[in-house]
C-alpha positions as semicolon CSV with decimal commas, in nm:
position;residue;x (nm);y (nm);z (nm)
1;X;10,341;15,673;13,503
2;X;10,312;15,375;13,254
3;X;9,976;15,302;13,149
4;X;9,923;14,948;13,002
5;X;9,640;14,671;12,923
6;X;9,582;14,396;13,116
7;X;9,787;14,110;13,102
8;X;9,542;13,839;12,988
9;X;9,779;13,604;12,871
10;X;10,140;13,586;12,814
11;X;10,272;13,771;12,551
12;X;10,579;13,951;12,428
13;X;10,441;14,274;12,487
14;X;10,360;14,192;12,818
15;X;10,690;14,096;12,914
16;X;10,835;14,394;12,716
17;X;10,576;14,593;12,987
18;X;10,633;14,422;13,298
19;X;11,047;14,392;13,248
20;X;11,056;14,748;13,187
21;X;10,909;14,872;13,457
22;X;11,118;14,629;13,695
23;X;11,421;14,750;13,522
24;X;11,330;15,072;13,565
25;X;11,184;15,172;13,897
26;X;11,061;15,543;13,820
27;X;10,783;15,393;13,663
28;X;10,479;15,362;13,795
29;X;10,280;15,088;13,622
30;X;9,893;15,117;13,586
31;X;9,675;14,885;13,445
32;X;9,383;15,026;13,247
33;X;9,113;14,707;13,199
34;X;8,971;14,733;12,878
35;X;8,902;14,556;12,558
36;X;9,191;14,704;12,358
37;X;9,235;14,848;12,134
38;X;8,869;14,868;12,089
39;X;8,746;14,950;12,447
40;X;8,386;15,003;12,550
41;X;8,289;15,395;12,714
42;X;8,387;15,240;13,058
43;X;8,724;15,140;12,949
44;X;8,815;15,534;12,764
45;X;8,687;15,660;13,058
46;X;8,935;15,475;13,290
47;X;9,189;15,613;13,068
48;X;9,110;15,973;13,043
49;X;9,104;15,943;13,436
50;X;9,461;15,756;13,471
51;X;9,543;16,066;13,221
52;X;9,389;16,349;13,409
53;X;9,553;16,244;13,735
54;X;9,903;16,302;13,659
55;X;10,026;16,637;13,723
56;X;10,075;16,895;13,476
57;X;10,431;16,851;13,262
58;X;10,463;16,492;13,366
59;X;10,616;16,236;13,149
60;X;10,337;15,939;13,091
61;X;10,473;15,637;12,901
62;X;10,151;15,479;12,750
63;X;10,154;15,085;12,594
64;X;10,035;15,149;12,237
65;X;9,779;14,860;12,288
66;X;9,621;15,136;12,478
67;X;9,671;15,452;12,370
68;X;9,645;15,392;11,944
69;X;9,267;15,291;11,932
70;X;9,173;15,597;12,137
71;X;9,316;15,996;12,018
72;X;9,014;16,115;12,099
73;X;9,106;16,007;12,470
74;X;9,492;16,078;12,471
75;X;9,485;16,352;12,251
76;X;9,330;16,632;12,488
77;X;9,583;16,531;12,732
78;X;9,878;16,585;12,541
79;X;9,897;16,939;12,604
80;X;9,973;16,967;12,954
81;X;10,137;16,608;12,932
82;X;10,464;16,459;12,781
83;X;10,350;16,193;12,669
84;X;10,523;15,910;12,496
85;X;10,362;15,609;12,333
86;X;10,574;15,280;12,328
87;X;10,450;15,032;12,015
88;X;10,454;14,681;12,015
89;X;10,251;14,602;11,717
90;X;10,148;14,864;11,464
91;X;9,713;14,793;11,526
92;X;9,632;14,711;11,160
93;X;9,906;14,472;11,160
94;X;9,717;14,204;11,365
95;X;9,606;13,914;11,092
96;X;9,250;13,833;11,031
97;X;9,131;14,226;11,110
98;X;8,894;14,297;10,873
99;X;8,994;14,583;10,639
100;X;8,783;14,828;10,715
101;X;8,860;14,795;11,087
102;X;9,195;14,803;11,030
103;X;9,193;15,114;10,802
104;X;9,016;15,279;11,098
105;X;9,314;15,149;11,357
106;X;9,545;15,287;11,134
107;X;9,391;15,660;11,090
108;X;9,323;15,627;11,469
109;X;9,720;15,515;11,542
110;X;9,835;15,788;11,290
111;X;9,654;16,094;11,500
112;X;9,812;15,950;11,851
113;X;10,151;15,884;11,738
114;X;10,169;16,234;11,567
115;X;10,024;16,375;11,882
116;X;10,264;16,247;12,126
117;X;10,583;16,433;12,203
118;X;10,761;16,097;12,150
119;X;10,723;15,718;12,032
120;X;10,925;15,425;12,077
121;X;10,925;15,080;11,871
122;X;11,061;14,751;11,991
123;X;11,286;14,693;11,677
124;X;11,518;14,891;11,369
125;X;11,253;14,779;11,125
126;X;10,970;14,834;11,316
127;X;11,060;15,174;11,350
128;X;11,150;15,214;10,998
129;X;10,817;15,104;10,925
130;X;10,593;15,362;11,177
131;X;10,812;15,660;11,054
132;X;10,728;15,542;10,685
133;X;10,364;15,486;10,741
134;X;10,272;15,775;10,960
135;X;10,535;16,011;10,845
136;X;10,693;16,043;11,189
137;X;11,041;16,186;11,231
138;X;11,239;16,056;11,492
139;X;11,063;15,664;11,602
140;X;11,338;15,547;11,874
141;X;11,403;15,157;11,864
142;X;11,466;15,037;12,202
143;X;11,460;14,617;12,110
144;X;11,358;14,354;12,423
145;X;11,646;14,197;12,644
146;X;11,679;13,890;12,738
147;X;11,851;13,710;13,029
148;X;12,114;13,500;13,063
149;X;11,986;13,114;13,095
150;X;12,178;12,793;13,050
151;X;12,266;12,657;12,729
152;X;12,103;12,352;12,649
153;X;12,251;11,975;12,567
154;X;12,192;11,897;12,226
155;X;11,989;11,600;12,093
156;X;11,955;11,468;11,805
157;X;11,810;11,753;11,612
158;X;11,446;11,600;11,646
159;X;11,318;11,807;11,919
160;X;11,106;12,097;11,784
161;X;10,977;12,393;11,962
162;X;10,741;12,673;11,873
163;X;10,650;12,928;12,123
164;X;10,359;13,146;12,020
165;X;10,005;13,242;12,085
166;X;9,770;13,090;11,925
167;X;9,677;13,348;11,625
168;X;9,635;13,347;11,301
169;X;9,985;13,619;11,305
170;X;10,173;13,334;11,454
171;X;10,105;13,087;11,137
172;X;10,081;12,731;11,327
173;X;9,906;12,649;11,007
174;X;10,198;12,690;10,839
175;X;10,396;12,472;11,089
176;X;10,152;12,212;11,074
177;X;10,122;12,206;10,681
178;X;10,552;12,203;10,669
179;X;10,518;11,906;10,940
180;X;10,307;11,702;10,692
181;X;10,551;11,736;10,426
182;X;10,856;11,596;10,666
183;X;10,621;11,331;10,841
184;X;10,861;11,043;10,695
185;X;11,123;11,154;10,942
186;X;11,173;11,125;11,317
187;X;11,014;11,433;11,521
188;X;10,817;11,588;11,833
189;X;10,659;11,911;11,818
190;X;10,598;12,110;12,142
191;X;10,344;12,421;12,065
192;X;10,383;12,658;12,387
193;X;10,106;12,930;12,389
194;X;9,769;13,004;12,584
195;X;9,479;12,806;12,544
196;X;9,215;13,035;12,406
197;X;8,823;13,001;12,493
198;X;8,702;12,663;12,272
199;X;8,427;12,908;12,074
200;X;8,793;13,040;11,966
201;X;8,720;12,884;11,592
202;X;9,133;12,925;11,522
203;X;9,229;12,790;11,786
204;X;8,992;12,477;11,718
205;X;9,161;12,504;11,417
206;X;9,544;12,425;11,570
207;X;9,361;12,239;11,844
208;X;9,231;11,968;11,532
209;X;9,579;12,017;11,325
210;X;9,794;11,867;11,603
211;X;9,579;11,574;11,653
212;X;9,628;11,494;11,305
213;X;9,982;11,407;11,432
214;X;9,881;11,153;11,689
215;X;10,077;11,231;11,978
216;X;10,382;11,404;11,793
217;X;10,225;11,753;11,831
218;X;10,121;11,850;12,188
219;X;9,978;12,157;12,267
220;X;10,118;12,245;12,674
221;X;9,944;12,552;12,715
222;X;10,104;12,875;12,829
223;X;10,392;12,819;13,022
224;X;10,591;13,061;13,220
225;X;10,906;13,120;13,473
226;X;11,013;12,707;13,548
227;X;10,795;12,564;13,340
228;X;10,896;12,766;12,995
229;X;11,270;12,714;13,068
230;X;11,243;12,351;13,057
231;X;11,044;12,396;12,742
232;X;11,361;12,542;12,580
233;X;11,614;12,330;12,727
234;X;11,384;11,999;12,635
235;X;11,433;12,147;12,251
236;X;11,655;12,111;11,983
237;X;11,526;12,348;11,705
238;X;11,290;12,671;11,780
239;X;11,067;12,733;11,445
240;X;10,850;13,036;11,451
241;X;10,654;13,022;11,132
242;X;10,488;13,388;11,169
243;X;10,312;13,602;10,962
244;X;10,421;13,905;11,113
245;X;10,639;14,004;11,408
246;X;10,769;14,344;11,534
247;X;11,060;14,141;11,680
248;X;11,004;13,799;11,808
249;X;11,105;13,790;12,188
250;X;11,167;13,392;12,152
251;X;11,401;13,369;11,879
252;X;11,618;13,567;12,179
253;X;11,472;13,377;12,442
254;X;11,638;13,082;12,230
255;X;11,938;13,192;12,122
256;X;12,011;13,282;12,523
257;X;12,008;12,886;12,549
258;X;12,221;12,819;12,252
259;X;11,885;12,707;12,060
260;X;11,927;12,751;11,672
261;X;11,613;12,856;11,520
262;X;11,364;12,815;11,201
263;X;11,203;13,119;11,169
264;X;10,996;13,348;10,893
265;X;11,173;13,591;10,754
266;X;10,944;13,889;10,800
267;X;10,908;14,215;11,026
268;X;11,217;14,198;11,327
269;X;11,280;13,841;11,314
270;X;11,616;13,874;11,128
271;X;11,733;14,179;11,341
272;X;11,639;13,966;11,639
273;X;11,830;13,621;11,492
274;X;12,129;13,879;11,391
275;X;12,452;13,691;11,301
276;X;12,725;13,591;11,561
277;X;13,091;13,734;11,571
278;X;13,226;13,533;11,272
279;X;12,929;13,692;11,072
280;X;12,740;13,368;11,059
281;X;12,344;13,352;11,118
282;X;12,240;13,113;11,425
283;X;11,934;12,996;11,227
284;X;11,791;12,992;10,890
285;X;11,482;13,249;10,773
286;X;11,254;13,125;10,518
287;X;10,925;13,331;10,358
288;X;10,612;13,354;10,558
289;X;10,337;13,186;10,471
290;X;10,539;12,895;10,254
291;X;10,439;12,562;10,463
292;X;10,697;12,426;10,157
293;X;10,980;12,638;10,229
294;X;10,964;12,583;10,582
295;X;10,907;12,219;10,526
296;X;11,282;12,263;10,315
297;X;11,388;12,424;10,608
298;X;11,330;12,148;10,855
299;X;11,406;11,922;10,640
300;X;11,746;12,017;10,606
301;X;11,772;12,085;11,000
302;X;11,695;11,740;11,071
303;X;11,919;11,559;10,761
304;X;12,218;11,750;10,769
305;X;12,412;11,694;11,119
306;X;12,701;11,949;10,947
307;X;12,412;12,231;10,925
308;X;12,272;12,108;11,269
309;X;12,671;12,168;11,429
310;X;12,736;12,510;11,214
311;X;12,420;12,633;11,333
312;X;12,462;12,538;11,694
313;X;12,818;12,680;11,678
314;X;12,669;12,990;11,587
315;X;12,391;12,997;11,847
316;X;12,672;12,962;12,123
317;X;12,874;13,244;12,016
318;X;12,541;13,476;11,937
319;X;12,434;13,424;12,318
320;X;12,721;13,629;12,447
321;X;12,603;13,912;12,260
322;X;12,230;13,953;12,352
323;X;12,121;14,272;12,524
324;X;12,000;14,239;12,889
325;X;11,694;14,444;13,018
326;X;11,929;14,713;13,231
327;X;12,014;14,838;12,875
328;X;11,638;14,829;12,771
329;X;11,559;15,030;13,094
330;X;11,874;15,293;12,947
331;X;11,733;15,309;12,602
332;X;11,370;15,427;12,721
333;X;11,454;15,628;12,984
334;X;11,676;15,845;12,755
335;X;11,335;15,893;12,575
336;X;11,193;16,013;12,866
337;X;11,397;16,203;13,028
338;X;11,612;16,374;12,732
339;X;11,736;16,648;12,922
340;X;11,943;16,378;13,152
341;X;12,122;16,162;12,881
342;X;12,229;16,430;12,666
């Protein structure tokens, strides 16, 4: 059994869910509805009824979206259950939580994860960073795949794409403060991500930032399957300005098309960028939050055709080396099932 949230929107996490369990068919995905990870008394009690319906000794794989916010659901249930909690985002990570809530996500995530007979993270440093927090021995990083796709024809370096939902984590503000600073030079600016509810007062926000570019920022919406591919192979450059990030499934879904990118360097993204064969990064990291950095950044990106055709280069070779989702579906079911991949 794999318990996870709704899928709202698209999201990394989402995909991470909804790969895995194609890749790996023992699975048995069920969706809990629920305002995660602070669910109302109707939404625990789904839970604690997905949990008390699996058999004694079973292995459940719960979404930490889920499970974190909620020990004093999972909890009971780890006694007769293996259970196994797969994180996505640590909860107090999520920008603009206020502190206290997010001092009571993190007790609340400490007493699952050190409850459960096993936890996974979607990245090296993420699961540096749970064992470090919550004192965990033993976090298992089983990174995203990604799949093959066709690399794209270069442009002219002008085409920029950002693919992110619209949170304060993702830092468009950032991206649209670094635009302002390179508005003497020739660019477009497609911002892929779901369009919130318009009482959403950030996404007002980016919704007023890109028509301060008149035209050269549009905001698509969500795309997905067709529509998202042609995103990426309409792009040049993919910047991902964000605050935090466990990973950053785009930067792969990117490189997978030979798409350099501009990226903070903060959480996963690096690990997720990596280096190609030669040893040579296939896009440059700047620091969050630093609209002037970033501006420097894309500045040079759309100046310099040498660091435009090194970068490239490097995006081609790094391609060949990204991990599908069959080795995903290896890496957690060796968490599962120990016993079989001794």
């Amino acid at each position: 059994m794999f318990a996870v949230p709704p899928a709202l929107a698209p999201s990394g996490g989402h995909t991470y869910d909804r790969r895995l369990a194609r890749a790996l068919p023992r699975l048995r995905p069920v969706t809990v509805a629920g305002s995660w990870p602070r669910p109302d008394a109707t939404a625990r009690t789904a839970l604690d009824e997905v949990l008390a319906s699996a058999p004694d000794g079973e292995t459940v794989l719960l979404d930490g979206l889920v499970a974190c916010g909620v020990p004093e659901v999972v909890l009971p249930h780890a006694t007769r259950l293996r259970i196994v909690v797969l994180v996505h985002l640590p909860l107090a990570d999520e920008t603009g939580t206020d502190p206290a809530q997010a001092a009571d996500l993190e007790t609340r995530e400490r007493s699952v994860l050190r409850g459960a007979a096993a936890v996974i993270a979607t990245s090296r440093t993420a699961a540096r960073d749970l064992a470090a927090r919550h004192d965990l021995p033993g976090v298992r990083a089983v990174p995203p795949g990604v799949d093959p796709a066709p690399a794209t024809v270069p442009g002219d370096g002008s085409r920029l794409l950002c693919v992110a939902s619209p949170t304060p984590r993702k830092g468009h503000d950032v991206l649209f403060s670094a635009l302002d600073r390179v508005s003497d030079l020739p660019w477009t600016c497609v911002c892929v991500g779901p369009t919130p509810d318009d009482s959403d007062a950030w996404a007002e926000r980016i919704r007023a930032g890109a028509q301060r570019f008149a035209g050269r920022v549009t905001l698509p919406g969500a795309l997905v399957g067709d529509d998202l591919a042609a995103a990426y192979a309409a792009a040049d450059l993919l910047t991902l300005p964000s605050r935090a990030e466990t990973y950053g499934m785009v930067v792969t879904e990117a490189l997978a098309r030979a798409v350099p990118v501009l990226a903070s360097e903060v959480g996963g993204i690096p690990e997720a960028l990596g280096r190609d064969r030669a040893g040579r990064p296939p896009g440059l990291l700047v620091p969050p939050q630093d609209p002037e950095a970033l501006a420097t950044g894309l500045r040079r990106w759309l100046t310099e055709p040498d660091l435009r055709d090194r970068l490239r280069s490097s995006a081609r070779l790094r391609r060949t080396d990204l991990t599908g989702w069959a080795e995903v579906a290896r890496g957690v079911a060796a968490v599962l099932d120990p016993e079989e991949f001794r």
